[in-house]
N, C-alpha and C positions, 0 to 999 in steps of 0.2 A: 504494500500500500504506500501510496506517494506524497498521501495524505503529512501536511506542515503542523496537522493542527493536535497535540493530544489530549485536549479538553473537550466537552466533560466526558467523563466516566460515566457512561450509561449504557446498562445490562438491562439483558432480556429478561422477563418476566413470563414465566410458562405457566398453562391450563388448560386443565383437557379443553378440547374442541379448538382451542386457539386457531386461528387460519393464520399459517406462516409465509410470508411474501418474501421479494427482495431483497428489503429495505429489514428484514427482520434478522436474515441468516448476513447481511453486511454486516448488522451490529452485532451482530456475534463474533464476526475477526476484527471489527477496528478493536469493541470492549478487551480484549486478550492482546491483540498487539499493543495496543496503545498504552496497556499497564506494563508490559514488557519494554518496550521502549523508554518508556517512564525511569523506568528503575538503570537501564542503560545508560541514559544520558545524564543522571542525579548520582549514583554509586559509582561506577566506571569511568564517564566520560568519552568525550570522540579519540580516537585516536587508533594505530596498529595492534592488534593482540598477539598476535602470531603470525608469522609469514612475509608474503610479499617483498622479499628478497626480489632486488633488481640484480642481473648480470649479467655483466658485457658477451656475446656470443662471439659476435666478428664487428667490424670499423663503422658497420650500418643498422648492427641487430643484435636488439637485446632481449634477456630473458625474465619471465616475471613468474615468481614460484608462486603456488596456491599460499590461500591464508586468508585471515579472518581479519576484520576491522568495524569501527563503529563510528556513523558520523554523531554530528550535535542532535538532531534527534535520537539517537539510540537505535538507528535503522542499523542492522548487521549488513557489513560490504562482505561477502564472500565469493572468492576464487579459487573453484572446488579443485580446476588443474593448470599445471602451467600454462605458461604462452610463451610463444615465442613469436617475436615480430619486429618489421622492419618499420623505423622512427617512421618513413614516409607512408605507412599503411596505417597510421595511428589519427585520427581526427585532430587538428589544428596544425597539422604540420605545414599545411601551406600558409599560415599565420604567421610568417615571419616577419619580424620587426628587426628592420634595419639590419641583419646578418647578427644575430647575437652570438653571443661564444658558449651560453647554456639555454637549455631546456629543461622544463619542470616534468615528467611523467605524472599523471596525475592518478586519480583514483576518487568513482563517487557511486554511490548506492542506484541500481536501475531498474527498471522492469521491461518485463518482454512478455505479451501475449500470445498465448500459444492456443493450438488444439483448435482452430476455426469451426463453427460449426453454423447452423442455421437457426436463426430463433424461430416461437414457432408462434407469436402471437404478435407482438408488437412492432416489427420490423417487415419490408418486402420479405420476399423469397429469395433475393437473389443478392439481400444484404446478407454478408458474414458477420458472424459476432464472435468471441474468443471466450472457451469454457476454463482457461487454467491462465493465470497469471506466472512467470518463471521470473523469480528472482536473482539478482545476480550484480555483477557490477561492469561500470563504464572507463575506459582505460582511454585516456586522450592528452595531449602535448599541448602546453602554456610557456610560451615564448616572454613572459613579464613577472614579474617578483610577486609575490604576495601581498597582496592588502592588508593594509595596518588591523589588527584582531582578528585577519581570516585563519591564522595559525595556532591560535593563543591556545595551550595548554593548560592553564592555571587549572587551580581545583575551586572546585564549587563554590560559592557562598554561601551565606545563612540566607539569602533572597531567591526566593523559587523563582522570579521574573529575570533575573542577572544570570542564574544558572543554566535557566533553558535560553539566552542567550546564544549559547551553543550553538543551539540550531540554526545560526548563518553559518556554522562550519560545514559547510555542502560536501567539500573536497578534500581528500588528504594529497599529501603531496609526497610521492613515493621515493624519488629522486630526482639529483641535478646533472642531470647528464652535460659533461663538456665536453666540446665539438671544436677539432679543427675546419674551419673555413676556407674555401677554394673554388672562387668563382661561384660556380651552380653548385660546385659537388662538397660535400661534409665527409665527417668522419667521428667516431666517438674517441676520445681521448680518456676519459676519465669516467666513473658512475660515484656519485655519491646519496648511499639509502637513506632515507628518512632525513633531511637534509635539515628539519626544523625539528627532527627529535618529536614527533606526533606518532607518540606510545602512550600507550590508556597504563594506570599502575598498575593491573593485571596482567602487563608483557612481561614477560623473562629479561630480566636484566644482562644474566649472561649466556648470551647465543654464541656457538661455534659459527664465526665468520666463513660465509661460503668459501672453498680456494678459490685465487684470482684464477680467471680464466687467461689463456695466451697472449699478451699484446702484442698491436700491432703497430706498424708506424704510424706517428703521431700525425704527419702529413698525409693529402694524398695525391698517388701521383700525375704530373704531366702526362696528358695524352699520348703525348707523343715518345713518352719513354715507356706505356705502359706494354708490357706482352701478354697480357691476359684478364678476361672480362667477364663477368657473370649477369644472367637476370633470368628470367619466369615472362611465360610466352603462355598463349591458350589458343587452342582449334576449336572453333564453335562444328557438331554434326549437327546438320540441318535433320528438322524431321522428314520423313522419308527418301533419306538419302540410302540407297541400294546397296548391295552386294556388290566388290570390286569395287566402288567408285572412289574417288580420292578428293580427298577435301585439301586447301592448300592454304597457311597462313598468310597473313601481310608482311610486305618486308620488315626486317628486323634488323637495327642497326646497329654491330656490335663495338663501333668505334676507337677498332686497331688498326685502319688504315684500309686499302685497297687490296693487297695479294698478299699473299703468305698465312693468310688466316683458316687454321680449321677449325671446327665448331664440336663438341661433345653436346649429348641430348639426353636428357634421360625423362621419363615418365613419372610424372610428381601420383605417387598414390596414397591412401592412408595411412600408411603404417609405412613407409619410407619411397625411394625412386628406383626407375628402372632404369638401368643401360642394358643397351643391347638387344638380344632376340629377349623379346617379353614372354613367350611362350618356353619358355627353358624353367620359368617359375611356376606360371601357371596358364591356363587358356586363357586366350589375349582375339578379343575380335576383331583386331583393327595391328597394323604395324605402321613403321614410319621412318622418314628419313631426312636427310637438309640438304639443302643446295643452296650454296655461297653466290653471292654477287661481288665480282671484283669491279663491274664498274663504278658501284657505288659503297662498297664497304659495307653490305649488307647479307642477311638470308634468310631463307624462307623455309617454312617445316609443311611435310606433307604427311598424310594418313591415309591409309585405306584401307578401307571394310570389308574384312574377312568375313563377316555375318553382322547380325544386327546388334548395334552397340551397345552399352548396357547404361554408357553415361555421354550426357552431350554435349558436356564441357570437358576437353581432355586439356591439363594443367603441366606445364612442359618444365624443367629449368634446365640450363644450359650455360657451357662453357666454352668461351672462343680464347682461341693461343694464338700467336704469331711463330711460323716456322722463321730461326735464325738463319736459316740457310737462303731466303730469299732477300733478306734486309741487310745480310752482310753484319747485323748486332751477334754481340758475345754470347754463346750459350746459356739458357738458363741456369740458375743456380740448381742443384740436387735437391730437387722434394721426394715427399711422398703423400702421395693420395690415397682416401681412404674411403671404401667404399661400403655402405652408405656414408652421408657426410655428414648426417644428424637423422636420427630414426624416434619416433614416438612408441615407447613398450608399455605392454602392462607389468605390475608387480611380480616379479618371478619367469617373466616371458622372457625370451630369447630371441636372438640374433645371430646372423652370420656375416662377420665383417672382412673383406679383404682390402690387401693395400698394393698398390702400383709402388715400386721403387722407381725416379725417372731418375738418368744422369747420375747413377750408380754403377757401379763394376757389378759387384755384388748385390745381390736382392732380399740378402737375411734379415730378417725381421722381426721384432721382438716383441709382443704384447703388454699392455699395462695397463688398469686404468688410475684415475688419477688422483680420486678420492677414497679415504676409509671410507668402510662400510657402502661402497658402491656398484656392488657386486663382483662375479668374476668371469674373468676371460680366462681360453685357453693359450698355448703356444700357436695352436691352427688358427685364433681369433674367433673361435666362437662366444661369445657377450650371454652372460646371462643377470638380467634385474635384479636389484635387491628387493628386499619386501617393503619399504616405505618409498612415498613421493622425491622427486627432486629431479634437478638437473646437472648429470654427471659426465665427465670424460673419458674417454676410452683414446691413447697413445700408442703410435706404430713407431721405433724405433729402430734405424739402421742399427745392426749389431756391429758394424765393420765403421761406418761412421757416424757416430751416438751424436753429433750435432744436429742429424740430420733425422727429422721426425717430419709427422703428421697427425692430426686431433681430428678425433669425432664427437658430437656429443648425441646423449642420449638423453631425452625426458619421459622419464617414469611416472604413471598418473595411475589409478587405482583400476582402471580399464580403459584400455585400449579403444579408440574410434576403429 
């Protein structure tokens, strides 16, 4: 309920014959939440209880672990599983003021109606109404500082008018993300949680600090020095598109120049991506391929239907490199890639992780992951979840030269999409 208001307290009153309406079984949940709230925002206060650990994933994307919170009404903010996501996919990211060097992640209490169905007396036939309300919370980017008292944590006063006060605290402010600046393009430099310290007294004072995940450079690079590019591409299937036929994206511009570029593809699916023959895993209705444009530095992704598809938006991501051998540039450094490059598990579910040695003699490779109590791998790379939530690392390390690694991570939620 989105309900500002939690005055007065008035219950239902029951008697046989009673006729019960709308308006009777509403005041049935405002009367229980509203004293539930009550007591949230007078004994507790707004602020984090547990959770919501922000952490850096890579230069553009960051990670937000499940956890519970309470704003000035006493409404519960909860994020049952992680997320993981890129700043620019987050609401107000186009809100930038003047190129700032931070960002606030925010955090505020929402609702989502679900379960459409048709009413059956008040409304056309042809209006929807929603039988379930889904509680939950709203994750969005603020480009400007906080407003004087939209933070304040103090505790209560002896005035119930001052106290529920609170409730202009709409928003927590989860962290400050600082961003290197470059032109159009950004970079995350830094994360700092809970940046105003908006913890209710009921958080844990001392939390094991997640490990830092891998930094990267603090810059990012000129174009024109860059050898390698990523992004997420989508093939809409028309409805009744046929057997054999080929559906073919819009150009795509991976902005390494004209020639020398190939492209890696994989199949964005639920539970992680596909390269390669899709049907090596499991039956795949459709396969696909890329054709590079050299005269304009671009390419295009095609599909074709093996039978009838099952989904009609296929979710691509992809990776463009520049061969040194056409540009006359120095060979790339020695990586390794790790395949998958981030996989979603449930508790105790497993994976099978491999790793590409590139600009290595030797391909020996050595398993690890990177946190206690994070589950375990084998020497083959098989991954298997530990039994609680989080977001952990799993490490390919050359045995011949231990400089020379690659990271995957893994987010563990209590079931798997």
């Amino acid at each position: 309920m989105e309900n500002t208001n939690l005055f007065p307290l008035n219950r239902n009153k029951y008697f046989f014959g009673k006729l019960l309406t709308q308006r009777d079984m509403e005041a049935e949940q405002l009367y229980f939440n509203n004293k539930r709230r009550l007591l949230n925002a007078l004994l507790v206060g707004p602020g984090v209880v547990c959770g919501f650990n922000v952490l850096k994933v890579d230069g553009v994307t960051v990670a937000v672990e499940s956890g519970l919170a309470l704003d000035g009404l006493g409404r519960e903010i909860v994020l049952d599983r992680p997320v993981i996501t890129r700043l620019s996919e987050l609401s107000g990211f186009g809100d930038d003021y003047g190129m700032e060097k931070s960002v606030y992640l925010c955090a505020e209490y929402a609702e989502t109606p679900c379960e459409p169905m048709h009413a059956l007396n008040d409304a056309p036939l042809e209006e929807n109404r929603f039988g379930r309300v889904e509680e939950g919370v709203r994750l969005y980017l603020r480009y400007r500082e906080p407003d004087e008292g939209e933070v304040s944590t103090s505790e209560s006063t002896e005035d119930l008018e001052q106290t529920l006060e609170h409730g202009k605290l709409w928003r927590l402010y989860l962290a400050r993300i600082h961003l290197a600046r470059w032109e159009d393009a950004y970079e995350i430099e830094q994360i700092e949680c809970l940046p105003f310290n908006q913890k209710t007294p009921a958080a844990p004072e001392a939390v094991n600090p997640p490990a830092p995940l891998p930094e990267r450079s603090s810059l990012p690079v000129p174009p024109e020095e860059r050898t390698r590019a990523f992004g997420r591409a989508t093939v809409e299937i028309p409805d009744g598109a046929r057997h054999g036929s080929v559906q073919v994206s819009g150009d795509i511009v991976h902005g390494l120049g004209m020639i020398g570029v190939y492209v890696t593809l994989g199949l964005q699916t639920e539970k992680g991506a596909v390269f390669g023959d899709p049907s090596i895993f499991s039956p795949r209705p459709y396969e696909w391929a890329v054709k590079t444009n050299e005269e304009n530095g671009s390419f295009r992704i095609g599909v074709r239907l093996n039978s009838e598809p099952s989904e009609r938006v296929l979710r691509f991501i992809w990776m463009a490199e520049t061969d040194p051998a056409w540009s006359g540039a120095a060979p790339p450094a020695p990586l390794i890639v790790i395949t998958p490059g981030s996989v979603r598990l449930a508790c105790r579910e497993s994976v099978q992780f491999t790793a590409e040695a590139r600009g290595l003699a030797r391909a020996d490779i050595v398993w690890s992951v990177g946190e206690q109590d994070s589950g375990g791998i084998t020497k083959e790379g098989y991954y298997v979840a530990p039994d609680r939530e989080g977001v952990y690392t799993v490490r390919a390390v050359s045995a011949s030269s231990p400089e020379v690694s690659g990271t995957a991570y893994v987010v563990v939620v209590k079931q798997a999409l």
